[in-house]
C-alpha positions in Angstrom: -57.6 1.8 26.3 -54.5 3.4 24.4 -55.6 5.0 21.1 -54.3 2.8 17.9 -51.0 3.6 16.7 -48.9 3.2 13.3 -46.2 0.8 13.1 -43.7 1.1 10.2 -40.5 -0.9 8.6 -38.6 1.2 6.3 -41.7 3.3 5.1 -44.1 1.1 4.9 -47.0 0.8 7.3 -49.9 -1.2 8.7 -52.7 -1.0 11.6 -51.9 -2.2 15.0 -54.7 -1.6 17.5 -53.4 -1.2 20.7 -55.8 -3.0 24.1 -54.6 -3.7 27.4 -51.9 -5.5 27.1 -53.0 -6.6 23.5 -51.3 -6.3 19.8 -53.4 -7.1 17.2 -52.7 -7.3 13.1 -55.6 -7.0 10.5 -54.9 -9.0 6.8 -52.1 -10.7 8.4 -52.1 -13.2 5.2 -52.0 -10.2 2.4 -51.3 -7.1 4.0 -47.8 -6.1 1.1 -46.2 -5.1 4.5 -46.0 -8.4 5.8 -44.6 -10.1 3.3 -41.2 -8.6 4.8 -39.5 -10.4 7.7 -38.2 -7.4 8.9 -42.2 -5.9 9.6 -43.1 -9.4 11.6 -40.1 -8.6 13.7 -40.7 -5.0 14.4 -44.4 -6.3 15.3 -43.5 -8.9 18.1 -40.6 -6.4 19.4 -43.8 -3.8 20.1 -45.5 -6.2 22.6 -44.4 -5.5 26.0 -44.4 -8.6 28.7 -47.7 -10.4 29.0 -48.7 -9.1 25.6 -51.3 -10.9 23.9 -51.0 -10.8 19.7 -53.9 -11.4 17.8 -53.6 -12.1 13.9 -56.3 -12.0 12.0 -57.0 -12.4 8.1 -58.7 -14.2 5.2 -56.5 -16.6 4.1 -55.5 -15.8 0.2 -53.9 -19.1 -0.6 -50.5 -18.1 0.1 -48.6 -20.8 1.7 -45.4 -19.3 1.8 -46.5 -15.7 4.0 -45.5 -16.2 7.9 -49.3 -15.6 8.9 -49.3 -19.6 7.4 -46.8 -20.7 9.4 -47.9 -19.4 12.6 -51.3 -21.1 11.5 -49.3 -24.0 11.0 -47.6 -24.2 14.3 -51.2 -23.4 15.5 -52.3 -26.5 14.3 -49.1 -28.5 16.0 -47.8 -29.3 12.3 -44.4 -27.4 13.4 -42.6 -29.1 15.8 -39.4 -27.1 16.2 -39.7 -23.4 15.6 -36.2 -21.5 14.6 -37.8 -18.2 15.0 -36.3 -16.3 17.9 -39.2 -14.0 18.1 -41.7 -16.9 18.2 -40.2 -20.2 19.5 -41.2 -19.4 23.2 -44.7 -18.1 21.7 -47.9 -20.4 21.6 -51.1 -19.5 19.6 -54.7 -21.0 19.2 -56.3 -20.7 16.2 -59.8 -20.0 15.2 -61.6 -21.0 11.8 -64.9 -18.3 12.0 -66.6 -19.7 8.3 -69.9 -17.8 7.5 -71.6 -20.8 8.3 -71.3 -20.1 11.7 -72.7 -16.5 11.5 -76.4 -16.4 12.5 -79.1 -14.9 9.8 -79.2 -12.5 8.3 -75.3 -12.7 7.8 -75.7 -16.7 6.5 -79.3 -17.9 5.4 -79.9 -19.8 2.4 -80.0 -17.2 -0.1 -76.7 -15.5 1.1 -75.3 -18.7 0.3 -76.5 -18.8 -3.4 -75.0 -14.9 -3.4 -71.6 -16.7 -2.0 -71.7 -19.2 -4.9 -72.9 -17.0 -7.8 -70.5 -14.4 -6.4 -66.8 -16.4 -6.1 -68.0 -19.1 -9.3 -68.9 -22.1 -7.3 -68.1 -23.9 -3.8 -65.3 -25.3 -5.1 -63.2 -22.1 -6.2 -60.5 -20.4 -4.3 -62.5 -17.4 -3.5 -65.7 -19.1 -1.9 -63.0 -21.3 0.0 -61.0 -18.1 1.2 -64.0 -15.7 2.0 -66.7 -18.0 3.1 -65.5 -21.5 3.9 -62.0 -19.4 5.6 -59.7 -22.3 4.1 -56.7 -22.0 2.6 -58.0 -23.2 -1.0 -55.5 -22.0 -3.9 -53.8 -18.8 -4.8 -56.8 -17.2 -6.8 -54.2 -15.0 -9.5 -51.7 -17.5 -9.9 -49.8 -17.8 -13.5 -51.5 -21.3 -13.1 -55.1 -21.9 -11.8 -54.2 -25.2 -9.8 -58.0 -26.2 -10.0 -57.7 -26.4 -13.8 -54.1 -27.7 -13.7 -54.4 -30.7 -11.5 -55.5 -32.9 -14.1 -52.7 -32.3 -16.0 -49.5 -32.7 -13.2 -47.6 -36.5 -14.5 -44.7 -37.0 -11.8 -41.5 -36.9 -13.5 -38.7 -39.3 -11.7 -36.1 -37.7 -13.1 -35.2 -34.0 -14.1 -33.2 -31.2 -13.5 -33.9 -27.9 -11.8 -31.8 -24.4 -12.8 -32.3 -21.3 -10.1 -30.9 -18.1 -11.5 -30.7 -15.0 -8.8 -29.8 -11.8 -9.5 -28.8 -9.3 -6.8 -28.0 -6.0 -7.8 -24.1 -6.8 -10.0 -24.1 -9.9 -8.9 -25.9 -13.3 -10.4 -26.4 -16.2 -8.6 -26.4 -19.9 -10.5 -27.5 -23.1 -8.6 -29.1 -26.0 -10.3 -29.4 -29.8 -8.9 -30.4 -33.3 -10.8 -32.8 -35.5 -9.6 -33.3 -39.3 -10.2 -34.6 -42.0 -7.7 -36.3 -39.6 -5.6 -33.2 -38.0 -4.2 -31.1 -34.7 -5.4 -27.5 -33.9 -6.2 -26.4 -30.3 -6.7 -24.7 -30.3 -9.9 -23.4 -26.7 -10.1 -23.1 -23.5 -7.9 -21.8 -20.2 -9.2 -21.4 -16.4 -8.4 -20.9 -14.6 -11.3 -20.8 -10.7 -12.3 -23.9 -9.4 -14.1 -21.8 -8.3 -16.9 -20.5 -11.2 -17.7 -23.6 -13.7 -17.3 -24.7 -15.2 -20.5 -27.8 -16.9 -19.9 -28.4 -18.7 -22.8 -25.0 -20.5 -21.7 -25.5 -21.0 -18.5 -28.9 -23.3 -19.8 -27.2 -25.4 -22.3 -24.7 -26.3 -20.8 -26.5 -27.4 -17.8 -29.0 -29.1 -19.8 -27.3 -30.7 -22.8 -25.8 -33.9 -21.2 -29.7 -34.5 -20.2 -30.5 -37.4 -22.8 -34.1 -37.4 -24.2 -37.0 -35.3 -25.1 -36.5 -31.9 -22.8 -39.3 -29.9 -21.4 -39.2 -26.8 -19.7 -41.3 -24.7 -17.3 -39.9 -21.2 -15.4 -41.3 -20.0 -12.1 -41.6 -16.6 -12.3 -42.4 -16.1 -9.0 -46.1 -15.5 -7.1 -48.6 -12.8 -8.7 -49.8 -10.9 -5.5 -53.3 -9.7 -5.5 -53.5 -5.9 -5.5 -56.2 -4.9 -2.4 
């Protein structure tokens, strides 16, 4: 057995343990690391040939880490994979709930613990740590359990993406009506001379009617 080694992608770290001829990754789904491309790839180029990977994690609710993905592919819900690094790979996935521990780790009272503990079987943390199911994000801007009853379907809006890259500002923004979308405008424009407050009505003011508007401001990551 080869002792446990570090590996690293610019600066940042994470535990690998190291079997025969194994790789394994622990909090696959939240580890900060891992939410870089570049630290996935640096992982599969460790394994030599016949290396087995192992991921492992609870799942945080996160749908858009790779751990999901590779879950998903598990699962046969990816048909075509465009990674290089994982096309030719298959996995197996295993749900371990609590349920299936034997006492003392699950008996009835640990399960009132569970449900006093995360707020109910039905929140995101008793469906991450005990039932180990996806559930929800449990710090995002917008509790979905609580916002649910509230989502209408619009047929037709608009949608504005504003990315800024160091001096440079990207604008995008599409229309959508009848279920399909038509990109309306695409810019690259100098930081200097972006006016945002422009850049909104003018993409918005031909819209006839009452105007509502929401901003994604991206995913608030639990700190562990």
């Amino acid at each position: 057995m080869r002792r446990p080694r570090r590996s690293a992608s610019r600066g940042r770290s994470w535990s690998i343990a190291s079997g025969k001829p194994s790789r394994c990754i622990r909090a696959a789904a939240w580890s900060p690391p891992l939410r870089r491309s570049t630290s996935w790839r640096s992982f599969w180029r460790a394994g030599k040939p016949e290396c087995a990977f192992k991921l492992y994690s609870v799942p945080d609710g996160d749908r858009s880490c790779e751990f999901y993905r590779l879950c998903q592919k598990a699962d046969g819900k990816i048909k075509e994979d465009a990674d290089e690094l994982t096309c030719r790979k298959h996995f197996r996935k295993f749900q371990w709930s609590k349920r299936l521990m034997p006492a003392p780790f699950w008996t009835v009272e640990r399960e009132r613990l569970y449900v006093d503990q995360y707020g109910g079987q039905d929140s995101a943390g008793y469906k991450h740590n005990v039932e180990g199911e996806w559930g929800d994000a449990e710090n995002t801007v917008f509790p979905w359990a609580q916002f649910q009853h509230l989502v209408k379907e619009i047929p037709e809006y608009r949608c504005m993406k504003i990315l800024v890259d160091k001096d440079v500002v990207y604008v995008s923004g599409y229309g959508v009506a009848e279920k399909s979308a038509k990109y309306l405008v695409e810019t690259t424009q100098p930081i200097g001379k972006f006016d945002i407050k422009r850049e909104i009505k003018s993409f918005f003011i031909s819209f006839m009617g009452l105007k509502f508007a929401g901003a994604d401001l991206g995913y608030s990551q639990q700190e562990r």
